[in-house]
C-alpha positions as CSV (number, residue, x, y, z in Angstrom):
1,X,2.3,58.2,-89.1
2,X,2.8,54.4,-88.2
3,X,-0.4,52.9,-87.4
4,X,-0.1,49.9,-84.9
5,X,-3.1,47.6,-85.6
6,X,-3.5,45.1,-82.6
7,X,-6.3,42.8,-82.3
8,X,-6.5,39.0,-81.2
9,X,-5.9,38.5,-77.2
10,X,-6.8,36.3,-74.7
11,X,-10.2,37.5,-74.8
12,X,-13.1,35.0,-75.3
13,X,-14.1,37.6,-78.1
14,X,-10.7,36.4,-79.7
15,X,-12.6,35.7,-83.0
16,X,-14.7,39.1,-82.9
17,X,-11.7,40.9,-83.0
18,X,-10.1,39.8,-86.0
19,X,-13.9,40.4,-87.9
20,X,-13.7,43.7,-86.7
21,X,-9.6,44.3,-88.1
22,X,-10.2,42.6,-91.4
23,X,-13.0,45.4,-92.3
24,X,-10.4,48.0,-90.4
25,X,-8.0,46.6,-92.8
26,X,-10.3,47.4,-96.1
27,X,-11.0,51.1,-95.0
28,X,-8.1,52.6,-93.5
29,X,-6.8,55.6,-95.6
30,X,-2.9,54.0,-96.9
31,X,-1.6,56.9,-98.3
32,X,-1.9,58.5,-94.7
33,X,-1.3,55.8,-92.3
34,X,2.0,53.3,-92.3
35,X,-0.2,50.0,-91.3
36,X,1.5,47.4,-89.0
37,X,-0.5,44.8,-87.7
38,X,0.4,43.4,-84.1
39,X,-1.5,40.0,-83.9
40,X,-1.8,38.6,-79.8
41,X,-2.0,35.4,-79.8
42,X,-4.5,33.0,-77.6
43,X,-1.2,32.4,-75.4
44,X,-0.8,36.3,-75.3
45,X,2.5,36.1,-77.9
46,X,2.5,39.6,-79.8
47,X,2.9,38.5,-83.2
48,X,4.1,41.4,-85.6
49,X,3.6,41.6,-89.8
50,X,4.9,43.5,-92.5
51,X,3.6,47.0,-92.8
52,X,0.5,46.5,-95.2
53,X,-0.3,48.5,-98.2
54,X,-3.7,48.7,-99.5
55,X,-3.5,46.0,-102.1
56,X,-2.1,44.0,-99.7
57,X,-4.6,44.6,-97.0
58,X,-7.4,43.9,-99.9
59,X,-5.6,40.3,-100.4
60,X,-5.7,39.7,-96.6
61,X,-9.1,40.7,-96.1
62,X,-9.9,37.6,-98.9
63,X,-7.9,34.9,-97.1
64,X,-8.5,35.8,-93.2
65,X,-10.3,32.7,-92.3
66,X,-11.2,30.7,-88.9
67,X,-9.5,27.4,-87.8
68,X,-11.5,25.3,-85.8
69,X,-13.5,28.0,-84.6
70,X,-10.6,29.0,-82.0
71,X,-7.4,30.2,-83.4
72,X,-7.8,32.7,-86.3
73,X,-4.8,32.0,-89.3
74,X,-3.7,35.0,-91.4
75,X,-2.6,34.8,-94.6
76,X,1.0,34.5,-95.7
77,X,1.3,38.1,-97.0
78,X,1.3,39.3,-93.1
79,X,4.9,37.6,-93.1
80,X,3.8,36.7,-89.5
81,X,6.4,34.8,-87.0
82,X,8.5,37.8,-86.2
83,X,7.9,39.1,-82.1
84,X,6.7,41.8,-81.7
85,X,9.4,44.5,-79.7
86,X,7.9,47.1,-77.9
87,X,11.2,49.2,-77.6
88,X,10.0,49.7,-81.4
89,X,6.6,52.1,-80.2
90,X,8.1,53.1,-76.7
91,X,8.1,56.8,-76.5
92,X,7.3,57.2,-80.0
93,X,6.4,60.4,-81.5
94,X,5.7,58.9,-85.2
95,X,3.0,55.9,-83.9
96,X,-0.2,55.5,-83.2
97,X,-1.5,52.2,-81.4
98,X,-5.6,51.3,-82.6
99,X,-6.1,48.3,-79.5
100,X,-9.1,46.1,-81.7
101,X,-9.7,44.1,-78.8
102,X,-12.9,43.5,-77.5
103,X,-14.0,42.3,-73.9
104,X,-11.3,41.0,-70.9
105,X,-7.6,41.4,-71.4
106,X,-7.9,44.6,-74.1
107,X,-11.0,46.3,-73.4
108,X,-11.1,46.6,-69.9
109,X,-7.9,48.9,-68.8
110,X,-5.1,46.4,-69.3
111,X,-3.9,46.8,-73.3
112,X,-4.4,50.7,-72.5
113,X,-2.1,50.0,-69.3
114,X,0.3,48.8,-71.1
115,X,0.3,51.4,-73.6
116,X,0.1,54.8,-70.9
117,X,3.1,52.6,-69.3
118,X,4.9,52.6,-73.0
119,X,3.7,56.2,-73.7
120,X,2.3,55.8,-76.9
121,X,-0.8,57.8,-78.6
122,X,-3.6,55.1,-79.3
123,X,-7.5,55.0,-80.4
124,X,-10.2,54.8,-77.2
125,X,-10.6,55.2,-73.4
126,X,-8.0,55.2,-70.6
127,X,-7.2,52.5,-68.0
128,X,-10.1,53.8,-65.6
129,X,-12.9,54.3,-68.3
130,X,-12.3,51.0,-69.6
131,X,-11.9,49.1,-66.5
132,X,-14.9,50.7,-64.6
133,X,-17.2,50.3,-68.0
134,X,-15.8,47.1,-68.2
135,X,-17.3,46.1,-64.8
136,X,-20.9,46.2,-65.3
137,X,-21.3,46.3,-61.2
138,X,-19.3,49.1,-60.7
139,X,-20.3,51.4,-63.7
140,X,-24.1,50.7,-62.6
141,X,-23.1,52.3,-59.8
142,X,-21.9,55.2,-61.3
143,X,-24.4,55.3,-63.1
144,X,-26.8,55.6,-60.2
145,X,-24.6,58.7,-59.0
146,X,-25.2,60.3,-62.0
147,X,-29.0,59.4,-62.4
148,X,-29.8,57.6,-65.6
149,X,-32.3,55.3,-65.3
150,X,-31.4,51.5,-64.9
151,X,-33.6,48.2,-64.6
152,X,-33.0,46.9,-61.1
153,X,-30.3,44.6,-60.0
154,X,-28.5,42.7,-57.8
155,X,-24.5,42.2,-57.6
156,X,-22.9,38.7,-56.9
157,X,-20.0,37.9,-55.9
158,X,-18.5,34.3,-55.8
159,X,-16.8,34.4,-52.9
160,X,-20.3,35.4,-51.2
161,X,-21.8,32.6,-53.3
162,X,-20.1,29.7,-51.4
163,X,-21.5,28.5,-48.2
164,X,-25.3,27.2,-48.7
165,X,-26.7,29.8,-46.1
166,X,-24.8,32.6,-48.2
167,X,-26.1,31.2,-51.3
168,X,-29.9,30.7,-50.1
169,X,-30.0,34.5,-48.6
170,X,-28.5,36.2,-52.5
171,X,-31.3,33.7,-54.2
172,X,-33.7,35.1,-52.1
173,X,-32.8,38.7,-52.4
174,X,-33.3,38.5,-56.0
175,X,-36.4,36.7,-56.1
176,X,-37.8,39.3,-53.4
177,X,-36.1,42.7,-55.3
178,X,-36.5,41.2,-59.0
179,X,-39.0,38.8,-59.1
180,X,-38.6,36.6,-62.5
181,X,-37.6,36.3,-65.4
182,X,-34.1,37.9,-64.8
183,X,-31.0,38.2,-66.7
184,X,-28.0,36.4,-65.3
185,X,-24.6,38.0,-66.5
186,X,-20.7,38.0,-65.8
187,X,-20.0,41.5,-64.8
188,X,-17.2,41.5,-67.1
189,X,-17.4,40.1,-70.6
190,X,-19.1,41.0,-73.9
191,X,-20.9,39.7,-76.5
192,X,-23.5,38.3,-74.7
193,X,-20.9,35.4,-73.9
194,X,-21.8,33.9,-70.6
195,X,-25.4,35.5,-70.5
196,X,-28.7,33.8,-69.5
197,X,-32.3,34.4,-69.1
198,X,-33.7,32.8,-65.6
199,X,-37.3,32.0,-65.7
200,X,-37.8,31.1,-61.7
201,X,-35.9,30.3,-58.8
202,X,-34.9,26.3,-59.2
203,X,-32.9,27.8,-62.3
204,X,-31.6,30.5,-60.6
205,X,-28.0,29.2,-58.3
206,X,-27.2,27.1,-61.9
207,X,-27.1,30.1,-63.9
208,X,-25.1,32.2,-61.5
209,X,-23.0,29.3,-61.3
210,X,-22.5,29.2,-65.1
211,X,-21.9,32.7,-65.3
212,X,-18.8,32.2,-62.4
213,X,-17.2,30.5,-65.2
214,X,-16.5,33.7,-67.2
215,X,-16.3,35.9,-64.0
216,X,-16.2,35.8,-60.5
217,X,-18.5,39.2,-60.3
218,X,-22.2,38.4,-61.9
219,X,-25.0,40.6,-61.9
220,X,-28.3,39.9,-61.9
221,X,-30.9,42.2,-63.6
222,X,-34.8,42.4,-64.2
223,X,-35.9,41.3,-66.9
224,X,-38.3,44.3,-69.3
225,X,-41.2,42.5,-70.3
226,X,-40.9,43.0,-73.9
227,X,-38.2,45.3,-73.5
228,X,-36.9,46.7,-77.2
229,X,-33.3,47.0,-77.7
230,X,-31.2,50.4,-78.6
231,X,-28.3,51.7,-78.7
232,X,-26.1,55.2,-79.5
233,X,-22.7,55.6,-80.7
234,X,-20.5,58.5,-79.0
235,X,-17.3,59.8,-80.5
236,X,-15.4,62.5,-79.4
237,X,-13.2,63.4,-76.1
238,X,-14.3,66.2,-73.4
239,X,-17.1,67.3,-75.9
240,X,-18.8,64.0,-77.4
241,X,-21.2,63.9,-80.1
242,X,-24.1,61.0,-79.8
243,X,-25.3,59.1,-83.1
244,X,-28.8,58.5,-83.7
245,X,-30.1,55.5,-82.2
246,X,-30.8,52.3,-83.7
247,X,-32.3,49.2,-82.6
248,X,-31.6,45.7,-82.2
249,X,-34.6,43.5,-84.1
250,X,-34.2,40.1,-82.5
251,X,-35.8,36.9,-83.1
252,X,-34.8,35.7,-79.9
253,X,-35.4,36.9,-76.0
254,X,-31.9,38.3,-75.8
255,X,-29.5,39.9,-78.5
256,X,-26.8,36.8,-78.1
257,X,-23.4,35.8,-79.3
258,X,-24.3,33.1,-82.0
259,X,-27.7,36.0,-83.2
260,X,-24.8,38.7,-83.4
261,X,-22.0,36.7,-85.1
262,X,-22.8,33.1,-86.5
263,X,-26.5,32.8,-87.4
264,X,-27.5,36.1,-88.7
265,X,-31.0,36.3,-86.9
266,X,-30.4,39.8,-85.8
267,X,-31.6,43.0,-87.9
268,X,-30.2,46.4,-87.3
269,X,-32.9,48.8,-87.3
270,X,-31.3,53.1,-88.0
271,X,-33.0,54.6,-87.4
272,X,-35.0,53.5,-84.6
273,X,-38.6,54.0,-84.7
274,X,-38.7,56.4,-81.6
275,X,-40.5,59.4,-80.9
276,X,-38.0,62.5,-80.1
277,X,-38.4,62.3,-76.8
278,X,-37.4,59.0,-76.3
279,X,-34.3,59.9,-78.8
280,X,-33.2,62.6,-76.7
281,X,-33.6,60.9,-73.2
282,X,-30.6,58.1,-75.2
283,X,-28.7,60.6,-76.8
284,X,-28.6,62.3,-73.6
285,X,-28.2,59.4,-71.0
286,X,-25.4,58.0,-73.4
287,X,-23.1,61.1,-73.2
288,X,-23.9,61.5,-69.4
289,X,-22.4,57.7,-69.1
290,X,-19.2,58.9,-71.1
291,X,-18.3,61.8,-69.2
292,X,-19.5,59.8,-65.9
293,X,-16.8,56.9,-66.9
294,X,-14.3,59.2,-68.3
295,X,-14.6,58.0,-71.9
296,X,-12.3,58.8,-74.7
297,X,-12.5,58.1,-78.4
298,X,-16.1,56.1,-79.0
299,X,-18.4,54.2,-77.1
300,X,-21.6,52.5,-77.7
301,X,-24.5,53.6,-74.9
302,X,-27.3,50.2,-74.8
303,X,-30.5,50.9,-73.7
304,X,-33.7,49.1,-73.4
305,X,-37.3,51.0,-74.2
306,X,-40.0,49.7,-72.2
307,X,-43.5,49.2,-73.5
308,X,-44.9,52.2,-71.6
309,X,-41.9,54.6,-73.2
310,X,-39.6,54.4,-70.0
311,X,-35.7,54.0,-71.2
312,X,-33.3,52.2,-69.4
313,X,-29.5,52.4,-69.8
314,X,-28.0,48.7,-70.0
315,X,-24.2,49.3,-70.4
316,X,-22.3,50.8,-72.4
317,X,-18.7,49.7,-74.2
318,X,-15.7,51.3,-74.5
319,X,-14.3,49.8,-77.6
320,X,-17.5,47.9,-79.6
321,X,-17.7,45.5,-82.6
322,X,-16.5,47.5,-85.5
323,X,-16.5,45.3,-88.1
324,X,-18.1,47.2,-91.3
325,X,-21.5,45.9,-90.2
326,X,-21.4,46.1,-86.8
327,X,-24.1,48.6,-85.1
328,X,-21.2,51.1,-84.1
329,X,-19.9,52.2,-87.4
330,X,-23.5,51.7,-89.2
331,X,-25.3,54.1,-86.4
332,X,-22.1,56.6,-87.4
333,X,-22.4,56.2,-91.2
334,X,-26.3,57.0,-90.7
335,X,-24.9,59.9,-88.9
336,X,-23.3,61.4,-91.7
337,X,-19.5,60.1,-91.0
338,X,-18.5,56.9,-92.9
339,X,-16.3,53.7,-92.2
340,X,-13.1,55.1,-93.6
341,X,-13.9,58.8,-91.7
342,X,-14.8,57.1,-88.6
343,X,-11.7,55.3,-88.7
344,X,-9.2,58.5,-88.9
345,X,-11.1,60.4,-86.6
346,X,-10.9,58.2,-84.1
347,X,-7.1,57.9,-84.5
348,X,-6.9,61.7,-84.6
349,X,-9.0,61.9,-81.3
350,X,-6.2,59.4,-80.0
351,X,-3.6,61.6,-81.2
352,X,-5.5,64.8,-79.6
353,X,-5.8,62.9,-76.1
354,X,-2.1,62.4,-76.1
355,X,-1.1,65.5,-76.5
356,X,-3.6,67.0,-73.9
357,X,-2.3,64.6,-71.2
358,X,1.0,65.8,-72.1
359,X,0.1,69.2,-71.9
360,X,-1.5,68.7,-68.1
361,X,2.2,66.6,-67.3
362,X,4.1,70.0,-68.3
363,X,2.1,72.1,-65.9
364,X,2.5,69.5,-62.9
């Protein structure tokens, strides 16, 4: 089975992506899978290597490092240069496509577009589940529909954001439903990128306006005073499994880009030091948020605990960090399933989704 490893993108989580593929690289089983890595450039070129062996991959794992901080450089053993022709997976019944992207342009519906459009097999959600968790407006929607409990909020859009009387009636329809502190977030990105905390209302148009320069759909959210942070893996298709939880021990207010990737402020805590009924009420909400999306593959369910034991789904993500040490695969190894397991059966789950889809198409 050819493996298709892409990672990369136009995504602001360019650089997360790679972290995540050079730890796929070091755990992927070579004597089952044909590994060819498909690297997507910043400018969106689809780069392709030489199929890797596990000595190989072990070499490129050393050498993988950042340029600049914007444009990751792979070593010379990927024999990169050569473009990538999608003729080569197009209706392939020997390939499987793993998408390592995180956040816009991979994550949300448009790298699994182009693959339903190619009819390949590959490793997480579908175009809908991935746009719609994606979006955090519109799967805190469905999310209401479905009753799990969420923190309140307001959506923002830009074009409503523009003329001064538009602007003054949002900012006061937060401060009247919220109150302050609230979080101020793109609707879609991940990684924290774009996210700030808003103390009181002379802060409040700035941050909105910062956050219109990742998205032009924010969402504003109450802040839990001394909310802790949780979260749950899910893996599995029509009849998930949920991890145990863990939680997020942050020196900061908020579990941020440079605390989850540069400065290494942030703690993983698995298990999380919950009482079972709090455990089930995550595990429970998580997989009720998969099947309300349509998930496939994995996701990772965030909640926040409030001091007086009320949960609160945050959002969940369709294709999370998975480098070795991210909180996805370490809430599944605590689980009982390890990097390397994780790995194949999410690529058999893939696999399985393909052929059920293609099952339904028969019958049409």
């Amino acid at each position: 089975m050819k493996l298709y490893l892409m990672y990369g993108g136009r995504t602001v989580e360019h650089d997360v992506t790679v972290m995540s593929t050079r730890s796929a690289l070091g755990a992927i089983d070579y004597q089952k899978y044909q590994v060819i890595p498909v690297y997507i450039t910043h400018q969106a070129q689809f780069i392709k290597g030489l199929p890797l062996t596990a000595p190989v991959a072990a070499e490129i794992n050393l050498k993988l490092e950042v340029a600049d901080h914007a444009e990751w450089q792979a070593a010379p053993a990927l024999s990169l240069g050569t473009k990538f022709d999608f003729d080569e997976i197009t209706n392939a019944d020997d390939a499987v496509v793993f998408p390592m992207i995180h956040g816009t342009f991979g994550e949300d519906g448009t790298i699994q577009g182009l693959l339903e459009v190619l009819n390949v097999p590959y490793v997480g959600s579908e175009i809908r589940a991935s746009a719609v968790a994606m979006d955090k407006i519109m799967s805190k929607i469905i999310f209401d529909e479905f009753g799990i409990p969420q923190v309140p909020y307001v959506p923002v859009l830009a074009n409503h954001f523009e003329k001064a009387a538009d602007k003054q009636a949002i900012l006061d329809q937060i401060a009247e439903k919220l109150g302050f502190p609230v979080y101020v977030k793109p609707a879609n990105a991940g990684s924290s990128i774009g996210v700030s905390k808003c103390l009181d209302k002379e802060a409040l148009a700035a941050d909105i306006e910062a956050a219109f320069k990742y998205d032009d759909r924010v969402i504003v959210e109450f802040a839990v005073h001394k909310a802790r942070e949780l979260a749950v893996g899910i893996l599995g298709n029509n009849h998930p499994k949920a991890s145990i939880a863990g939680e997020i021990g942050k020196k900061q207010d908020f579990y941020d880009y440079e605390s989850k990737f540069v400065d290494g402020t942030t703690k993983l805590i698995i298990p999380a030091a919950i009482n079972g009924v709090q455990l089930a009420d995550v595990q429970k909400y998580a997989i009720t948020a998969f099947n309300a999306v349509g998930g496939a593959g994995l996701t990772r369910a965030d909640f926040f605990l409030a001091e007086d034991g009320q949960v609160y789904m945050n959002e969940i993500q369709t294709m999370p960090g998975f480098t070795e040490f991210s909180m996805y695969p370490y809430l599944w190894q605590a689980s009982g399933v390890s990097y390397p397991e994780l790995i194949d059966q999410l690529i058999q789950l893939g696999l399985e989704r393909y052929q059920v889809k293609h099952q339904i198409a028969a019958n049409l």
